[in-house]
C-alpha positions as CSV (number, residue, x, y, z in Angstrom):
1,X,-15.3,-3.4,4.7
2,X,-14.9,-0.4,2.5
3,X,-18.8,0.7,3.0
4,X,-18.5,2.4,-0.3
5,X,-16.7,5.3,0.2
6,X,-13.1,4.1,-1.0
7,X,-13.8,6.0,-4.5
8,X,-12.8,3.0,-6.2
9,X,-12.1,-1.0,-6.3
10,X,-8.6,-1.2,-6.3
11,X,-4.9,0.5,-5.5
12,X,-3.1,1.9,-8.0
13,X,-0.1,0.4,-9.4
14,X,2.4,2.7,-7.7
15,X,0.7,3.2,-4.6
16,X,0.6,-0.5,-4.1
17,X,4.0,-1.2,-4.2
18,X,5.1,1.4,-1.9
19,X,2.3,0.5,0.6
20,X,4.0,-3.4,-0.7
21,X,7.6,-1.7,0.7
22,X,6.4,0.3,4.0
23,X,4.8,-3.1,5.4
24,X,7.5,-5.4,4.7
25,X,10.2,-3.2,5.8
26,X,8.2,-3.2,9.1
27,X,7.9,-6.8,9.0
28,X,9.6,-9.1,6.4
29,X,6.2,-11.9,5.5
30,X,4.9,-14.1,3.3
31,X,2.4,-12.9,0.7
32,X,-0.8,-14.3,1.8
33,X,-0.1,-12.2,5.4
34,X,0.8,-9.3,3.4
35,X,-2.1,-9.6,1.6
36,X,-4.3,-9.7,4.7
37,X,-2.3,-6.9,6.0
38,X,-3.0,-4.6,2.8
39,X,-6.9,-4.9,3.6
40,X,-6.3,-4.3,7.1
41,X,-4.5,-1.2,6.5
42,X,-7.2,0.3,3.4
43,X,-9.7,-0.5,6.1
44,X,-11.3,-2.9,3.2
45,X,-10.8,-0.5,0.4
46,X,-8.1,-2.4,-1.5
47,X,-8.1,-5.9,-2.1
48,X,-6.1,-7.7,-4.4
49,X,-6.5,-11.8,-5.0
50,X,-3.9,-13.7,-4.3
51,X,-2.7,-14.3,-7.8
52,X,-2.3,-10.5,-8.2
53,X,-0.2,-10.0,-4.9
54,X,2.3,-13.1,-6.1
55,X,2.5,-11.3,-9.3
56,X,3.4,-7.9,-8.0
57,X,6.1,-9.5,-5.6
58,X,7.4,-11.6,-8.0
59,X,8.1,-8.2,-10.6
60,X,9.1,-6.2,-7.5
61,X,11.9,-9.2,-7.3
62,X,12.8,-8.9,-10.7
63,X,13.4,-5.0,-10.6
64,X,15.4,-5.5,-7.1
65,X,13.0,-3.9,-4.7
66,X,12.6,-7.2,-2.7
67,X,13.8,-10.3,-2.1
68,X,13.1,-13.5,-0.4
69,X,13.8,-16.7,1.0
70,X,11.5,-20.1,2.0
71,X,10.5,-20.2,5.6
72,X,10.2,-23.8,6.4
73,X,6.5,-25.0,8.6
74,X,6.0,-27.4,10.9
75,X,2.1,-27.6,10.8
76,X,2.0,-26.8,6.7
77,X,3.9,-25.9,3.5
78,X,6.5,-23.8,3.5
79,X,6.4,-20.1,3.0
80,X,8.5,-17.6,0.7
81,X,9.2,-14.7,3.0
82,X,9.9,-10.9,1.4
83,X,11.9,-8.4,2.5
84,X,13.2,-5.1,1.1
85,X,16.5,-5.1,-0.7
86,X,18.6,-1.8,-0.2
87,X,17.2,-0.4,-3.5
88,X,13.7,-1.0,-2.3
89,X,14.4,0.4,1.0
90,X,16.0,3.3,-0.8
91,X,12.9,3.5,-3.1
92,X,10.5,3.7,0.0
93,X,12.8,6.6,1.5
94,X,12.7,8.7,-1.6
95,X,8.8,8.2,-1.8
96,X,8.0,9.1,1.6
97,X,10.6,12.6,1.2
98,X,8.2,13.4,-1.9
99,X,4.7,12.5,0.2
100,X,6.5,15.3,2.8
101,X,7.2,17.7,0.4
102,X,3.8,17.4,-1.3
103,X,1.8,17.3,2.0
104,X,1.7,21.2,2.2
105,X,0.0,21.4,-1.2
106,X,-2.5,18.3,-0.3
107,X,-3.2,20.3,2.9
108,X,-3.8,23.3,1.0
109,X,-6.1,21.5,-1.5
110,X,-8.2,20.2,1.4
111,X,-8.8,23.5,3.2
112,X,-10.0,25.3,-0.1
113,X,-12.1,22.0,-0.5
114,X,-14.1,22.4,2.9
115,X,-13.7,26.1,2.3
116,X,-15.5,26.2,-1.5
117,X,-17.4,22.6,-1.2
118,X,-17.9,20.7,2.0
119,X,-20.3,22.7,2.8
120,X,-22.5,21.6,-0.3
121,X,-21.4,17.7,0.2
122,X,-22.8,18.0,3.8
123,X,-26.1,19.5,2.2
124,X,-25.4,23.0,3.2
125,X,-23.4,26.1,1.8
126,X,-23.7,27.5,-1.6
């Protein structure tokens, strides 16, 4: 569970899908798995129901980013596995160059943070 501390309820749009791209080009699944594996990696903080995660694959279809095929099931109904296409592999590459290239000033941010204000959030300092 998220225990409060996730600053708020759900992803935002963008970060969603490429945390939609980075899983599934691990591991091509089906969406109720993917949406299991979304919690799992927030630690709790974002959920999504299972309407929502259907509807975000579906659009990330129609743009090209992924596509799919039916997985047939022995023990129950079938399932509609996703996968990256090359543009949505090609979209997760150029997001993850601008995460690198922006980590210098997020690490920069976070030092003057602790420097000027952790000290007060921890009930100490200024």
């Amino acid at each position: 569970m998220c225990n409060g501390h996730c600053g708020h309820a759900y992803p935002e749009r963008g970060w969603i899908q490429f945390l939609i791209l980075r899983i599934l080009y691990e591991n091509p699944m089906h969406g109720y798995r993917l949406l299991e594996e979304l919690e799992r990696r927030s630690s709790g903080c974002h959920r999504l129901e299972p309407g929502s995660i259907y509807t975000i694959l579906r659009r990330m279809e129609a743009r090209g980013l992924l596509e799919s095929k039916w997985e047939r099931v022995e023990t129950g109904p079938d399932r509609r596995i996703y996968k990256p296409t090359k543009a949505g592999s090609d979209a997760l590459k150029e997001g993850l160059k601008t995460i690198v290239r922006r980590r210098a000033l997020m690490d920069d941010l976070m030092a003057f943070f602790e420097k000027n204000f952790g000290k007060k959030e921890k009930g100490g300092g200024k």
